[in-house]
C-alpha positions as CSV (number, residue, x, y, z in Angstrom):
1,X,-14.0,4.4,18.4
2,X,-11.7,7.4,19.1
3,X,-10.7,9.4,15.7
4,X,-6.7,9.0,16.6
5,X,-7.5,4.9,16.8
6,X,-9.5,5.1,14.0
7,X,-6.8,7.2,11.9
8,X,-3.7,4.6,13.3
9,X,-6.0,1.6,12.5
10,X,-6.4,2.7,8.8
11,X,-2.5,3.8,8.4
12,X,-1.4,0.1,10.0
13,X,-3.6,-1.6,7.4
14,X,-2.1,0.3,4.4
15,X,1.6,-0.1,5.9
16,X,0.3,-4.3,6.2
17,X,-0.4,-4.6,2.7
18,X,2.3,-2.3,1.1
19,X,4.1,-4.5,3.3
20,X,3.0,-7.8,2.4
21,X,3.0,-6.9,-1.5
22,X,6.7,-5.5,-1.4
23,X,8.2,-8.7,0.2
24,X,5.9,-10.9,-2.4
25,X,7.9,-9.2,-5.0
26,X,11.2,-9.4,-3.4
27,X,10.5,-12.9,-3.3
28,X,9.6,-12.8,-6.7
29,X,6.1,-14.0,-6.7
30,X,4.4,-10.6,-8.1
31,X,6.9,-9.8,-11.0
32,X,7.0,-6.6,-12.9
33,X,8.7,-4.1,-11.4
34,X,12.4,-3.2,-10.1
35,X,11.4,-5.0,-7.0
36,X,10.6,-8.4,-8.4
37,X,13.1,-10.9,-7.0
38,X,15.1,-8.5,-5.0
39,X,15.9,-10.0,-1.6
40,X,16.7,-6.7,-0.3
41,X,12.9,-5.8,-0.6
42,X,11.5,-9.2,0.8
43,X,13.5,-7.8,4.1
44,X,12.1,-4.6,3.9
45,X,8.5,-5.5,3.0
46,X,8.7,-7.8,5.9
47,X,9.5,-5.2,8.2
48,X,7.0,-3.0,6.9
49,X,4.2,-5.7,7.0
50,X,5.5,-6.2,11.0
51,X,4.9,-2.2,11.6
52,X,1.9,-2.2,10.1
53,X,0.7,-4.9,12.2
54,X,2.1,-3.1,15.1
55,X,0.0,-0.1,14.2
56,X,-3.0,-1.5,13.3
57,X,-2.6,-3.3,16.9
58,X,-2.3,0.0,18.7
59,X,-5.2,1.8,16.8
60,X,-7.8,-1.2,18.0
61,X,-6.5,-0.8,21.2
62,X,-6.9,3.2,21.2
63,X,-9.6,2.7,19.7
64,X,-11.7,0.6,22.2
65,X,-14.3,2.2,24.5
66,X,-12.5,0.2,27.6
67,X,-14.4,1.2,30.8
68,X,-13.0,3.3,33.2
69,X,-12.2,2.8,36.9
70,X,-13.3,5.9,39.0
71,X,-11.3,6.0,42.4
72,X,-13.2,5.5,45.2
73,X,-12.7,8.3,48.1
């Protein structure tokens, strides 16, 4: 695995759980904090999980040793 897929996976899974613990306490079901039952940061968490993902996605992808296809001459 490449260093730039390995860095991209690594950043897309923090993003995914920041992500999915900011919209669990917009929701309200992790309380303590200014974020707990804020619908403003179940939106936002949401979107940040979905980048995450996105990123995540794209670092495995960089990240795989996909064989190359030499052209033929």
């Amino acid at each position: 695995m490449s260093k730039t897929g390995e860095t991209l996976l690594a950043l897309g899974i923090v993003l995914l759980i920041s992500g999915i613990i900011f919209a669990l306490q917009g929701y309200g079901l992790v309380g303590g904090s200014f974020m707990s039952g804020n619908p403003f940061w179940l939106y936002a968490g949401t979107g940040i999980a979905l980048f995450g993902l996105a990123v995540a996605a794209l670092g495995y992808i960089m990240g795989m040793n996909l064989p190359v296809k030499e052209k033929k001459q």
